[in-house]
C-alpha positions in Angstrom: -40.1 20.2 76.8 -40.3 24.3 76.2 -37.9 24.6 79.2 -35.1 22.4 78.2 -35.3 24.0 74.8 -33.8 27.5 75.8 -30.4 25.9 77.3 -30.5 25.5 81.0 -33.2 23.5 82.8 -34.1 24.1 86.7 -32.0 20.9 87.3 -28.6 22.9 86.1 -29.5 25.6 87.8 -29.4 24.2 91.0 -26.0 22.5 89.9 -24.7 25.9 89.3 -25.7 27.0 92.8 -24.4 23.6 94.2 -21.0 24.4 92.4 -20.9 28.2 93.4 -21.6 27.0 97.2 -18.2 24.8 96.2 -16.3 28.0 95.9 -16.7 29.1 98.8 -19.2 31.7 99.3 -21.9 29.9 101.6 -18.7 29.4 104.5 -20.9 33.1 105.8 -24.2 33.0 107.6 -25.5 35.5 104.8 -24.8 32.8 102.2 -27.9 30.5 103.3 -30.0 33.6 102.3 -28.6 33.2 98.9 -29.6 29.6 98.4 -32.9 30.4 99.9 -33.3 33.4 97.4 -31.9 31.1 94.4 -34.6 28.3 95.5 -37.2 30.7 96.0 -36.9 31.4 92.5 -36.3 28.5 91.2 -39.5 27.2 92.5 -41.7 30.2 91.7 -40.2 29.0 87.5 -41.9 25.6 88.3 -44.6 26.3 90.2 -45.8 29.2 87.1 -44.8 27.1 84.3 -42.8 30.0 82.7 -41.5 28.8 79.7 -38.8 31.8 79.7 -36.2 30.3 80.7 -33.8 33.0 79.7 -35.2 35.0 82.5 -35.5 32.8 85.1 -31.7 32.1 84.8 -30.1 36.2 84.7 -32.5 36.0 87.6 -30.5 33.8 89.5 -27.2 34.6 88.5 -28.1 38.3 89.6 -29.0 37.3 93.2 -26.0 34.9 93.2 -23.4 38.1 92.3 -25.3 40.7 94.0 -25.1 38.8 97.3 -21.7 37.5 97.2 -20.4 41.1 96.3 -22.2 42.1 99.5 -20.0 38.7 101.5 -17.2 40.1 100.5 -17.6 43.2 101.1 -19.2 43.2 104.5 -15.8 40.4 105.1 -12.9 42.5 103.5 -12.9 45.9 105.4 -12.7 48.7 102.9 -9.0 50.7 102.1 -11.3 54.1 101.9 -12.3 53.8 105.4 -8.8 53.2 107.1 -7.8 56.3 105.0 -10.4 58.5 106.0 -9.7 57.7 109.6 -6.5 58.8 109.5 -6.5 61.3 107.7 -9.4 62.8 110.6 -7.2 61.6 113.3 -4.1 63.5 111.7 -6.2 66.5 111.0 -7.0 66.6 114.9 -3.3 66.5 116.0 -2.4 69.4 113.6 -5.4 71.5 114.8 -4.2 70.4 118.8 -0.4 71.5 117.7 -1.6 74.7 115.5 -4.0 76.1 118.4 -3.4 73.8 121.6 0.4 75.0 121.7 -0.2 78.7 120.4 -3.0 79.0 122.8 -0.7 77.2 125.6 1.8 80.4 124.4 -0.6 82.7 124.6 -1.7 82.2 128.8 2.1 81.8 129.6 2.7 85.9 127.3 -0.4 87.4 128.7 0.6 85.8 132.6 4.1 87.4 131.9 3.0 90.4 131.0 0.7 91.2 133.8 3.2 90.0 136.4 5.9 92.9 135.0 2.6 95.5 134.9 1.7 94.3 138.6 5.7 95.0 139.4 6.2 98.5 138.2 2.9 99.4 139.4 3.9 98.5 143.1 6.7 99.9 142.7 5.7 103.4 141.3 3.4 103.0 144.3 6.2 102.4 146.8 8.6 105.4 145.2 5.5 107.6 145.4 5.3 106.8 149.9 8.2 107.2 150.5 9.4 110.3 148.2 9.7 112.3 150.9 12.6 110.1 152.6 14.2 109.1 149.0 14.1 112.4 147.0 15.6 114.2 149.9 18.6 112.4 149.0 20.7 112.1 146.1 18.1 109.1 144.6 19.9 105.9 143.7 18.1 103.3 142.3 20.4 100.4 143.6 20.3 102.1 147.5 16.1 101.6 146.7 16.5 98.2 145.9 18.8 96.9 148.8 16.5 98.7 151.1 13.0 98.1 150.2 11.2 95.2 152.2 11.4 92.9 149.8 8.6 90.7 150.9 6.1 93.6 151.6 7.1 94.4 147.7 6.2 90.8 146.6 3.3 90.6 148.9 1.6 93.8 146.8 3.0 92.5 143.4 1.1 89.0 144.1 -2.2 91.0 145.1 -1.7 93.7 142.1 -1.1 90.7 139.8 -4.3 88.8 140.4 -5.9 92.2 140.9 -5.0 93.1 137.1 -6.5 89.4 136.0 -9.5 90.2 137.1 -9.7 93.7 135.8 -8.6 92.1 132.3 -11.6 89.6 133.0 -14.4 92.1 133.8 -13.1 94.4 130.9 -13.1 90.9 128.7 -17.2 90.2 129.8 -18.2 94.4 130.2 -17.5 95.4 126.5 -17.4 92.0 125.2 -14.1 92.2 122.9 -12.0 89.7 124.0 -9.3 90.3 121.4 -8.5 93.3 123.2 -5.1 92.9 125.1 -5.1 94.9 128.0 -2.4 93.3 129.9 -0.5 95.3 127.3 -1.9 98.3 128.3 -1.3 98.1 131.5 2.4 97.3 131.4 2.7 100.0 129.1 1.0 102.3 131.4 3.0 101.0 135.1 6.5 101.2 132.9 5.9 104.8 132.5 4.9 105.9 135.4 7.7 104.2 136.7 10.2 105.6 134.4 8.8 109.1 134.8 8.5 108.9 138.6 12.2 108.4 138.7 13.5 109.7 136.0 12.0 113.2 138.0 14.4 113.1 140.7 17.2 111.0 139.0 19.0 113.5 137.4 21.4 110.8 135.3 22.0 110.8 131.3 23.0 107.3 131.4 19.5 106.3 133.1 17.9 108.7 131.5 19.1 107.0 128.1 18.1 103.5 129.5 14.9 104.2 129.6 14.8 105.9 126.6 15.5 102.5 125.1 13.7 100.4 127.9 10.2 102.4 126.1 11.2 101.7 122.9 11.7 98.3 122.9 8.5 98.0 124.3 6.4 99.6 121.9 8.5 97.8 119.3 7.4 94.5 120.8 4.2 95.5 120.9 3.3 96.8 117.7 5.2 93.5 116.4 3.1 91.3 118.1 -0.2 93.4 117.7 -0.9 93.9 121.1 -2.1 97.4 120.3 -3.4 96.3 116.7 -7.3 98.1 118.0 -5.6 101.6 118.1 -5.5 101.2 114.4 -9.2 101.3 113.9 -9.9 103.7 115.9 -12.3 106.3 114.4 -11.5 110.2 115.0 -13.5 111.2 117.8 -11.4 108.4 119.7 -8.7 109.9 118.1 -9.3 113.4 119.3 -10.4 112.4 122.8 -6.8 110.8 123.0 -5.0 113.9 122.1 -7.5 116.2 124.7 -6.5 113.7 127.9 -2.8 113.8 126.5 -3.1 118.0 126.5 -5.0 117.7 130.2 -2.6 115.7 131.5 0.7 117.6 130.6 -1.3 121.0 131.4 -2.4 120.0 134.5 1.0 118.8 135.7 3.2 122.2 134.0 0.3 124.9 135.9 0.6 122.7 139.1 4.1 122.8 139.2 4.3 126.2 138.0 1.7 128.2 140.1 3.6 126.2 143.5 6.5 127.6 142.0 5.5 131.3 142.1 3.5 130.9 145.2 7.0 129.8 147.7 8.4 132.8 146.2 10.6 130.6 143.9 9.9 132.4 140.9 12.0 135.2 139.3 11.7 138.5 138.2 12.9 137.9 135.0 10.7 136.9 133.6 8.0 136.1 135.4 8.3 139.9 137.4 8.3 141.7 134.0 5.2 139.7 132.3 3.0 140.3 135.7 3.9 144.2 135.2 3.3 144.2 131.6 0.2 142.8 131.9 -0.7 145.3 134.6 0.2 148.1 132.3 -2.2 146.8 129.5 -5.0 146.3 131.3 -4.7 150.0 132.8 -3.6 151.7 130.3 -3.5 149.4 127.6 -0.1 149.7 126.6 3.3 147.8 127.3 5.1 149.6 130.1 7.3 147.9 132.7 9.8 149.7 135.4 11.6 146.8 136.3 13.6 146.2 132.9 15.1 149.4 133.3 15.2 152.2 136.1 12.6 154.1 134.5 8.8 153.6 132.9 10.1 152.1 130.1 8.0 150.3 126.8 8.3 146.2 126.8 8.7 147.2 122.7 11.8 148.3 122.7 13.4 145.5 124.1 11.0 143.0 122.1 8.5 143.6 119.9 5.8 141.0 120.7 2.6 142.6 120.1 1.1 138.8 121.1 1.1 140.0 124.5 -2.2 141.2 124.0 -3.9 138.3 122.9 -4.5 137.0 126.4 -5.3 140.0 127.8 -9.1 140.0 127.7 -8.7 136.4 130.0 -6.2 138.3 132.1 -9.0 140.9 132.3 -11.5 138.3 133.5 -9.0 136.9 136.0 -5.9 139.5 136.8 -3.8 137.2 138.7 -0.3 135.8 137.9 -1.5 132.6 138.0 -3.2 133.1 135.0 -0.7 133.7 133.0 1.1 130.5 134.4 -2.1 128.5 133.6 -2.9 130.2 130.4 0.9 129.7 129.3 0.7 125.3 129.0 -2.8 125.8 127.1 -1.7 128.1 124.2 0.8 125.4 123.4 -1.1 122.5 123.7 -3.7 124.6 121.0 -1.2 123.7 118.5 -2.0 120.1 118.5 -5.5 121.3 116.7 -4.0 122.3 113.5 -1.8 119.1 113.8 -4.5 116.7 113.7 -5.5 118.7 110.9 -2.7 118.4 109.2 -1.9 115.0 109.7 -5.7 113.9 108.2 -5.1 115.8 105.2 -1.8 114.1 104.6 -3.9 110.5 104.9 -2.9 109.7 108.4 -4.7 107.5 110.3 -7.0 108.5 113.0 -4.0 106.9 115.3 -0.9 108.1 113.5 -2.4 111.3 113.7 -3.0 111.3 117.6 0.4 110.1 117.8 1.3 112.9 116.1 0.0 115.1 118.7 1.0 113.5 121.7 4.4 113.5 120.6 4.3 117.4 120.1 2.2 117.8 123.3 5.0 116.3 125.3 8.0 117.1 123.1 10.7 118.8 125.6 11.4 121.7 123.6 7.6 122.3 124.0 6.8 121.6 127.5 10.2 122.8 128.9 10.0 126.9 128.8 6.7 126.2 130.5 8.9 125.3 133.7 10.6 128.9 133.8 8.3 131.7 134.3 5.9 133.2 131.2 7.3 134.2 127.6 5.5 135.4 124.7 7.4 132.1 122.7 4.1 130.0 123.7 2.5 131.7 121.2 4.3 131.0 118.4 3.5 127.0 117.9 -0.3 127.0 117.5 0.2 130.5 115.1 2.5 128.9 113.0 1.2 125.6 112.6 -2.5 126.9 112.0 -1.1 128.9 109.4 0.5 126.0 107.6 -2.9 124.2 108.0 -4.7 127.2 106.4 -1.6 126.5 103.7 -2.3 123.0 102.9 -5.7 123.7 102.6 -5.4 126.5 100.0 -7.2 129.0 101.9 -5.4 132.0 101.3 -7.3 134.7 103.6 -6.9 132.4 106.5 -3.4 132.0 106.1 -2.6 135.6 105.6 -4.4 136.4 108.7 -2.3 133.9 110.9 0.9 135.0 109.3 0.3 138.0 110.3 -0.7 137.3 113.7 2.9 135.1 113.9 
């Protein structure tokens, strides 16, 4: 016959599937679909009369392989899968260790932080009631300690803590920067008030030096930790609105002091006696007479020459009071911080480094102290000089001239 002349008849053919169900693949369920899938095609080769028996046979043996690859594979779980597992699995625990624990670090920094705010601000509060009974007295802080009411003071450090959380929260969800520490700022903030409400009345080098280093270690841990990192980005008008509540505040507080200082009759008459009458003078006469630096109508100019002195007189004009010259006095300085800023921006500061700049000269004791002894002509002298070396770095000659002549 044409069938048995090509090599393997139908009869073989189900020997070789008799002989691979010997071996071991039909002990599945899925290996009765092979045999039906073998007969199926074993009949169809009858039932046709196809005389190619070449075909008929890869046939078969194609099922036969293809399905017992799929038994074994379905049987013998695959390598690739138990590595992928575990690979996800340690992927997970690296991402819990990497952010569980540094978020975990996180809450326990930012909880510490705002308990020592919520402390110094309590007890700034608490120096600030009862100044009248403490800085009557020589001020010691360890005679404070042992006599404030200890759990009043932790009562109002519990309520200012959780009353600092939820400020931090409402900030979080009003301007919706969440990256923005301000726990930070507001330790920074209570530790200075603290340090300068004491430091006021504790007249102490040691303490004074303390907290000298107390400050610094805090900004040092901050700007280590980027706790401030958003002051770096800040843009110049940010910049500049910094240095104007930096000049407010140190004006305000020199005039306030200064004017109650002159009006309980605390203030001298040199020198505050002999600007008042000077002043006088020029806006009568318009020159620089006093009586009281020598026993007759003298000129201020031959003591010193400081033509300045008549700078301010068109506001003393406006306002002829000593008072303005004790109010005017703290503003001429801060002016100098203008020609900083400029200054620092044209040396390639940054909009922060060059605020810093600024505050540190607004509040720099060889500034701000004179201010605290009557009026002198010196207040002049910062702003003058340093908008002349602005005009210098600049290279604008005519500018600089003018201001070095006005210095």
């Amino acid at each position: 016959m044409d069938k048995e002349k090509n090599g393997i008849s139908p009869e073989e053919s189900a020997e070789e599937l008799n002989h691979s169900e010997s071996t071991g693949y039909s002990e599945s369920a899925d290996n009765s679909e092979v045999n039906s899938d073998v007969t199926e095609v074993i009949g169809f080769t009858e039932v046709t009369g196809n005389s190619d028996n070449t075909n008929s046979d890869v046939v078969v043996k194609t099922l036969i392989m293809e399905n017992a690859e799929n038994v074994i594979t379905e049987d013998v779980p695959n390598t690739n899968e138990f590595t992928l597992i575990f690979s996800k699995i340690k992927q997970g625990y690296n991402k819990f260790k990497n952010h569980g624990v540094g978020r975990f670090n996180e809450i326990i920094n930012r909880i510490i932080i705002l308990f020592l705010a919520a402390y110094f601000f309590v007890n700034t509060y608490m120096l600030y009631i009862s100044r009248k009974e403490i800085f009557n007295t020589d001020f010691k802080m360890l005679d404070y300690v042992k006599n404030a009411d200890k759990d009043n003071v932790f009562v109002h450090i519990i309520f200012m803590f959780f009353g600092l959380a939820m400020t931090t929260k409402c900030f979080n969800i009003i301007f919706n920067k969440r990256y923005v520490r301000y726990d930070a700022y507001f330790l920074g903030i209570s530790l200075t008030g603290f340090i300068f409400m004491t430091l006021y009345h504790f007249d102490n080098f040691y303490y004074t030096v303390g907290c000298v280093v107390v400050l610094a270690a805090m900004m040092f841990y901050m700007i280590k930790n980027d706790l401030l990192k958003e002051l770096y980005k800040i843009n110049t008008a940010v910049a500049l609105l910094i240095v104007l509540v930096g000049a407010v505040i140190m004006c305000t507080f020199v005039a306030t002091y200064c004017v109650y200082r002159y009006r309980i009759y605390y203030a001298s008459n040199f020198d505050l006696g002999i600007a008042g009458q000077l002043y006088y003078y020029l806006k009568e006469t318009f020159l620089p007479y006093t009586t009281c630096e020598r026993d007759k109508l003298f000129s201020h100019f031959g003591v010193h020459i400081t033509p300045c002195y008549y700078y301010l007189l068109p506001v003393y004009m406006l306002f002829p009071k000593m008072e303005t010259l004790l109010i005017a006095q703290p503003i001429i300085l801060a002016l100098g911080a203008i020609p900083l800023f400029i200054i620092c921006k044209g040396r390639k500061f940054s909009n922060a480094g060059s605020a810093c700049m600024c505050l540190a000269y607004i509040f720099y004791l060889a500034v701000v102290s004179p201010n605290f002894y009557d009026f002198h002509e010196n207040a002049f002298i910062p702003p003058l000089m340093l908008t002349f070396f602005c005009f210098y770095e600049k290279k604008k000659w005519v500018g600089m001239y003018i201001f070095l002549f006005l210095t």
